[in-house]
C-alpha positions as CSV (number, residue, x, y, z in Angstrom):
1,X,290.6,49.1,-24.8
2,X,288.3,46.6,-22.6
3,X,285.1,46.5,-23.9
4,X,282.6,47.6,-21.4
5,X,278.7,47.5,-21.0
6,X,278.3,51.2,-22.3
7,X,280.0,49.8,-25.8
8,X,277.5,46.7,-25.6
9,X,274.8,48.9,-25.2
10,X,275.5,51.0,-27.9
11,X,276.1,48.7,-30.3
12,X,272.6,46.8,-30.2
13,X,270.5,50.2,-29.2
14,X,269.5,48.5,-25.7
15,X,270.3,50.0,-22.6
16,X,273.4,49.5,-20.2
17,X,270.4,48.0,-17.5
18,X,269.4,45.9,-20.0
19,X,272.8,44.6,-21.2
20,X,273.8,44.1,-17.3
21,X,270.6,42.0,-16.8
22,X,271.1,39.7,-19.5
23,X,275.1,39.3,-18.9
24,X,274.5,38.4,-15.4
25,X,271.5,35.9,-16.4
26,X,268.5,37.8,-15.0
27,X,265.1,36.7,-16.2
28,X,262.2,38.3,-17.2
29,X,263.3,41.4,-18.1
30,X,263.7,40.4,-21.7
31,X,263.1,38.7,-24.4
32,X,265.3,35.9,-25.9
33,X,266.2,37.9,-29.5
34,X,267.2,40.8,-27.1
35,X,269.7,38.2,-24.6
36,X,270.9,36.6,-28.2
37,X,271.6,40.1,-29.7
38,X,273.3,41.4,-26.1
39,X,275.2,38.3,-26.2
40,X,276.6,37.7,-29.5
41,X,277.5,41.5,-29.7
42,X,279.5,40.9,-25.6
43,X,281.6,37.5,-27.7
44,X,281.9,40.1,-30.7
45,X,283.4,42.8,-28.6
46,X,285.7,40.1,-26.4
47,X,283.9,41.5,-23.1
48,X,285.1,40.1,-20.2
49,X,282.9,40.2,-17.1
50,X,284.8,42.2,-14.7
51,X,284.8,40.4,-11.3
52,X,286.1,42.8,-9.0
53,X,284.9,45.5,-10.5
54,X,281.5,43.5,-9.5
55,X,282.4,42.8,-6.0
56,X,282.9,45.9,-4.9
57,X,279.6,46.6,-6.3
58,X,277.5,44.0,-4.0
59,X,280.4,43.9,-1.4
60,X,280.3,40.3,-1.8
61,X,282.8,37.3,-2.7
62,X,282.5,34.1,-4.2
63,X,285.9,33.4,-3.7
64,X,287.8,31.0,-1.4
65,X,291.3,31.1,-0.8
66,X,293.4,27.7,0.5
67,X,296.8,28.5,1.4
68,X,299.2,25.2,1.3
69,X,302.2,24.3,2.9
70,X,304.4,23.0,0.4
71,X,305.8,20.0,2.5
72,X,306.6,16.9,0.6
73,X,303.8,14.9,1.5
74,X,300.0,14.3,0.1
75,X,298.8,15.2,3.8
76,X,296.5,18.4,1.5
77,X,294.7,15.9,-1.3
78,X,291.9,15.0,1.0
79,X,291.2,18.5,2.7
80,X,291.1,19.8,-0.8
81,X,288.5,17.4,-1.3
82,X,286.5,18.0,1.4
83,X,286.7,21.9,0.7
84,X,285.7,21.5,-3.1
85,X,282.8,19.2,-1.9
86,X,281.4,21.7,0.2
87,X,282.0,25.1,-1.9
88,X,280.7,24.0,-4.9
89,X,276.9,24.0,-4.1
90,X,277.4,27.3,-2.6
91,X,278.7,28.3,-6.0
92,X,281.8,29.4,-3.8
93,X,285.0,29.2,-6.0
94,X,288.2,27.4,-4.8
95,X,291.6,29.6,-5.7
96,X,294.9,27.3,-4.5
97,X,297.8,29.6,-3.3
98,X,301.4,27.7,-2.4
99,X,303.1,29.5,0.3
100,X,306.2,27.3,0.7
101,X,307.8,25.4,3.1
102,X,308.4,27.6,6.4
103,X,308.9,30.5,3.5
104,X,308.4,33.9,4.7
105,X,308.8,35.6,1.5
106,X,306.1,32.7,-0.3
107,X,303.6,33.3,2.8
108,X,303.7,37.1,2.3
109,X,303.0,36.7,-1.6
110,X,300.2,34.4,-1.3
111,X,298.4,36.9,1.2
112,X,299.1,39.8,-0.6
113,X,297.1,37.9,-3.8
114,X,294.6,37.1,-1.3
115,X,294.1,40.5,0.2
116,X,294.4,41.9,-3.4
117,X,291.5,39.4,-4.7
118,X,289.4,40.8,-1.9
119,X,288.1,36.9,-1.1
120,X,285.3,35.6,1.1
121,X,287.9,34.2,3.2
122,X,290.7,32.0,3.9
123,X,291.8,28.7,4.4
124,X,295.6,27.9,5.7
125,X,296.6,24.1,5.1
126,X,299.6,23.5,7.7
127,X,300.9,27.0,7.2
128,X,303.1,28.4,10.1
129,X,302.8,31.8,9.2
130,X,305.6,34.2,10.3
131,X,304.7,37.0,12.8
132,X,304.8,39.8,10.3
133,X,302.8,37.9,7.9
134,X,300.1,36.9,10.4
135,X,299.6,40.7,11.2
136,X,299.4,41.4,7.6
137,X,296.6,38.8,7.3
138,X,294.8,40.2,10.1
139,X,294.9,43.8,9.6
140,X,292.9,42.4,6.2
141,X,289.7,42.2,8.1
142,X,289.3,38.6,6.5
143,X,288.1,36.1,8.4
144,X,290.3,33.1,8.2
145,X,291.0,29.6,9.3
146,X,294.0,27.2,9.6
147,X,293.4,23.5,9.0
148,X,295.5,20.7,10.1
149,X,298.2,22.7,12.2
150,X,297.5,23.1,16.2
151,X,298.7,26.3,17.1
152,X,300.1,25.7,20.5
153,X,299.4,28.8,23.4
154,X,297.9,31.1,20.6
155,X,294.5,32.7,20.2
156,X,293.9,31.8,16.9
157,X,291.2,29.5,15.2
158,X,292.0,26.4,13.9
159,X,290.7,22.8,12.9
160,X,293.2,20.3,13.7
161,X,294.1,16.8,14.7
162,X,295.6,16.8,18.3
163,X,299.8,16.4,17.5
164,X,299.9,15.3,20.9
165,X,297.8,12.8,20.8
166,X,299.1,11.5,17.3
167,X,302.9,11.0,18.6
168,X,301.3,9.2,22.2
169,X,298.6,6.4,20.4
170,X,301.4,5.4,17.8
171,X,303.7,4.8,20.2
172,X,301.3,3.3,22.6
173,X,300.2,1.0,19.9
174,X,304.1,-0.1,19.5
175,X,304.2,-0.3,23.0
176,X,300.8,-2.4,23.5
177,X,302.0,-4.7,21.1
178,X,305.5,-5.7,22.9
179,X,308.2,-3.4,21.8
180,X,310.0,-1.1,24.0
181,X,313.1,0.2,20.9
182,X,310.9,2.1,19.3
183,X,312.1,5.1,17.0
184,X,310.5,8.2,15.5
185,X,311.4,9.2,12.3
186,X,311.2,11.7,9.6
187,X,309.1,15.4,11.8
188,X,310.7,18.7,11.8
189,X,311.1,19.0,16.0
190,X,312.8,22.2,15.5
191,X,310.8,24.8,14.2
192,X,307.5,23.2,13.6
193,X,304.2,23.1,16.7
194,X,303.5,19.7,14.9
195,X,306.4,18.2,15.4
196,X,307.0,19.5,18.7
197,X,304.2,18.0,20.1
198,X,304.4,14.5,18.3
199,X,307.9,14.3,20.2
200,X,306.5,15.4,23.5
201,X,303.9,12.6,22.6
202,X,306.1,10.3,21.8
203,X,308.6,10.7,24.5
204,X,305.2,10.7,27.6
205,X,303.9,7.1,26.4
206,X,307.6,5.5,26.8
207,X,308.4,7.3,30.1
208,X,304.4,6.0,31.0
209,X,305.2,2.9,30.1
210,X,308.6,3.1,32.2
211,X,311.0,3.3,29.3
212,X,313.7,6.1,29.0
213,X,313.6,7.4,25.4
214,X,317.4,7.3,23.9
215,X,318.2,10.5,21.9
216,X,319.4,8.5,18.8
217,X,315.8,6.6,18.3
218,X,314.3,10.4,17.1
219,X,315.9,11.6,13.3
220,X,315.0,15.1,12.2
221,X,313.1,15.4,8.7
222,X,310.9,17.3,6.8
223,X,307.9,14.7,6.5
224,X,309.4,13.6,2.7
225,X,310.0,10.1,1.6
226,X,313.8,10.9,1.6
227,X,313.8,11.9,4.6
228,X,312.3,8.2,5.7
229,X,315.5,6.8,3.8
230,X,317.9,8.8,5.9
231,X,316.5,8.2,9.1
232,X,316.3,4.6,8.6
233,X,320.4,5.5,7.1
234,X,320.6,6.7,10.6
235,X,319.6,4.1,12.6
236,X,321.5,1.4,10.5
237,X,321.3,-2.4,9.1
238,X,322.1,-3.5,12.3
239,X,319.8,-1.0,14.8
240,X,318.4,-2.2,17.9
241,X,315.5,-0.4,17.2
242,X,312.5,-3.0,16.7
243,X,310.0,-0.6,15.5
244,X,309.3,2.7,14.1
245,X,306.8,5.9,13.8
246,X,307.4,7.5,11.2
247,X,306.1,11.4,10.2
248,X,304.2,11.0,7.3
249,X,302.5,7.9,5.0
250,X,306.1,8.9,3.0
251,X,308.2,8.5,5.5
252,X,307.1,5.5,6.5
253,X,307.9,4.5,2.7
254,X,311.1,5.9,2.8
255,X,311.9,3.8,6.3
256,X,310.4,0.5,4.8
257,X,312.0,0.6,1.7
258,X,315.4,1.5,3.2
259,X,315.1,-1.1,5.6
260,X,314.7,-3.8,3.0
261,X,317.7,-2.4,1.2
262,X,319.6,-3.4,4.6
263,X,317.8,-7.1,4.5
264,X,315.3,-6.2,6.8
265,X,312.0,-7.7,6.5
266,X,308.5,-5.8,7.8
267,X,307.5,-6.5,9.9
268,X,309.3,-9.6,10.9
269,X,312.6,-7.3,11.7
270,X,310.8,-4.1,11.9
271,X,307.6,-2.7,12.6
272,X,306.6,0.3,10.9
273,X,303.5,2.5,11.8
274,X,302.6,5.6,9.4
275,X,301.5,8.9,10.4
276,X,298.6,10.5,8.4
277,X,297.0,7.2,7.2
278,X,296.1,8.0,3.3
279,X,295.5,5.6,0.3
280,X,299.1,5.6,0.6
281,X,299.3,2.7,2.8
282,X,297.4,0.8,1.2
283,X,299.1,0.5,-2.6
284,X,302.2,-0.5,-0.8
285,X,303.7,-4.0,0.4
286,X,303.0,-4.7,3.4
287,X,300.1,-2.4,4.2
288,X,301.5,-0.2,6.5
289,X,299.5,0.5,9.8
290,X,298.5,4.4,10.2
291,X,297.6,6.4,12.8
292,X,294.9,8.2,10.6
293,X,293.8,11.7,10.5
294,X,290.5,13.2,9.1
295,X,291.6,15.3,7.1
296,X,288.2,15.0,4.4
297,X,286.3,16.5,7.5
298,X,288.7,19.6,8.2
299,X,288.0,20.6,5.1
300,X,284.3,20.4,5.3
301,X,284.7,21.8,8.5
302,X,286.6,24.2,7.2
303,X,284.1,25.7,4.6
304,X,281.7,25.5,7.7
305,X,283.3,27.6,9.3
306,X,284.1,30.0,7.4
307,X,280.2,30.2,5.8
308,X,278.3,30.3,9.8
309,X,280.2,33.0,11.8
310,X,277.2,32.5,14.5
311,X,278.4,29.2,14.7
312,X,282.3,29.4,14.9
313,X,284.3,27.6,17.4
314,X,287.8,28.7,17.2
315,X,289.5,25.5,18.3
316,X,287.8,22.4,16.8
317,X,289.7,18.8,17.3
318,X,288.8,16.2,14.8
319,X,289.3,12.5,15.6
320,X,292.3,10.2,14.9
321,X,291.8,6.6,14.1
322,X,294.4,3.5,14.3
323,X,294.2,1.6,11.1
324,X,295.8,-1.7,11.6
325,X,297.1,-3.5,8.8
326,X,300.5,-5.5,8.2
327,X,303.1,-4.0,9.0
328,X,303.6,-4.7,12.9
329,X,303.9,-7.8,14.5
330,X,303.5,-8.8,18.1
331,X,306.5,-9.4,20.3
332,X,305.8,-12.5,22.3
């Protein structure tokens, strides 16, 4: 059997009020021989406080759930950061669910644990959620948040980089810089918003600047640094390609070290710039080029919005930066 506050109670002859004041670190109702006799006899008994139990009591969570995507990159490190930074001081705890990658089954799990742990809300880090799982989140009464995912044509709230944007300003930098062959490398076009829109970036700065994008310049991936290997497999030792955006910091990785594997120096053969732009790119050789994201601030933001419902705005962009480094070169 749990040991409970009655069986506290009884065993140091001070009332249940009394027991709950001192467990839950009340002051002034009690002297300090009365909260070292409550206590020892709570370790003596192995009483656990009982959190839910609690909750439903004062209605009230300290609990914050982040739902990841499990894709193969470090895209979530600095959102979790930014979270953590802002819960703690509202003594708001951080519980870190994994929902898979474009799982249905994961997803469904990891809301079920949240709906079950009856928490202040949620956070949903580049999760897609299926239809059926989106309903079940909703009809939860929860109030919840995506980060880092645009969700294209649908009424739901979100805090995102623009995807569009992201696949236009690489390619314009490329573009800027001289280079016309310029592939994209390593997104999920397919099934994914954020790759969708990337591409449609992509493909609107060449057309703008007059050149017609070729099929065989975009390789499929899932945002991995393998999947930088194969698309730079793809395009070949000998590709006419003279420069590359790749999906993640990983991918570009993947595409530079490939590349060398062929002889191909970057940036002197090959220009490589990185989506996502974390301290990734800049413990490799060359220093790859980003198009950076913030993600430190959509977690903050986040939090925000999830602790001011006066203040919500259900669509918030945050900024992208070009970080240049050393891996492009001019074309003369």
């Amino acid at each position: 059997m749990v040991a409970t506050i009655k069986d506290i109670a009884q065993k140091t002859g001070v009332s249940a009020a009394t027991v709950s004041r001192v467990l839950t670190n009340k002051e002034g109702f009690f002297g300090d021989k009365t909260a070292k006799k409550v206590r020892d006899a709570a370790k003596e008994l192995g009483y656990r406080k009982n959190t839910s139990a609690m909750e439903l009591v004062t209605k009230k969570s300290n609990d914050l759930a982040v739902i990841v995507n499990a894709t193969k990159t470090n895209f979530s490190n600095a959102i979790i950061d930014g979270i953590q930074e802002m819960a703690f001081p509202q003594n708001l705890n951080v519980i870190i669910l994994y929902a898979g990658d474009e799982d249905s089954e994961r997803q469904r799990r990891a809301i079920n644990t949240v709906v079950e742990r009856s928490v202040m809300g949620v956070l949903l880090l580049s999760v897609d959620l299926a239809p059926k799982n989106l309903e079940l989140l909703q009809s939860a009464n929860i109030p919840f948040c995506f980060l880092s995912i645009s969700l294209d044509g649908r009424n739901l709230p979100f805090i995102s980089s623009d995807d569009y944007q992201i696949g236009y300003q690489a390619t314009k930098y490329l573009l800027d810089r001289g280079h016309t062959k310029i592939g994209l490398a390593g997104l999920e076009f397919e099934r994914t918003i954020t790759g969708v829109l990337r591409l449609k970036g992509y493909h609107q700065a060449l057309l703008d600047a007059g050149v017609e994008p070729k099929s065989e310049w975009t390789s499929l991936g899932d945002y991995s640094y393998e999947a930088g290997q194969k698309s730079m497999t793809d395009y070949g030792a000998k590709t006419e390609l003279t420069a590359v955006v790749c999906g993640s910091d990983w991918v570009a990785i993947g595409v530079m070290n490939q590349a060398r594997s062929f002889g191909l120096a970057v940036p002197d053969d090959l220009s490589i710039v990185a989506i996502d732009g974390t301290n990734l790119c800049e413990i490799v050789q060359p220093q790859l080029t980003s198009v950076t994201q913030s993600f430190y601030d959509m977690g903050v933001a986040g939090v925000n919005w999830l602790l001011d419902s006066k203040k919500r705005v259900d669509q918030k962009i945050t900024p992208i930066t070009i970080n240049e480094r050393e891996s492009v070169r001019m074309i003369r």
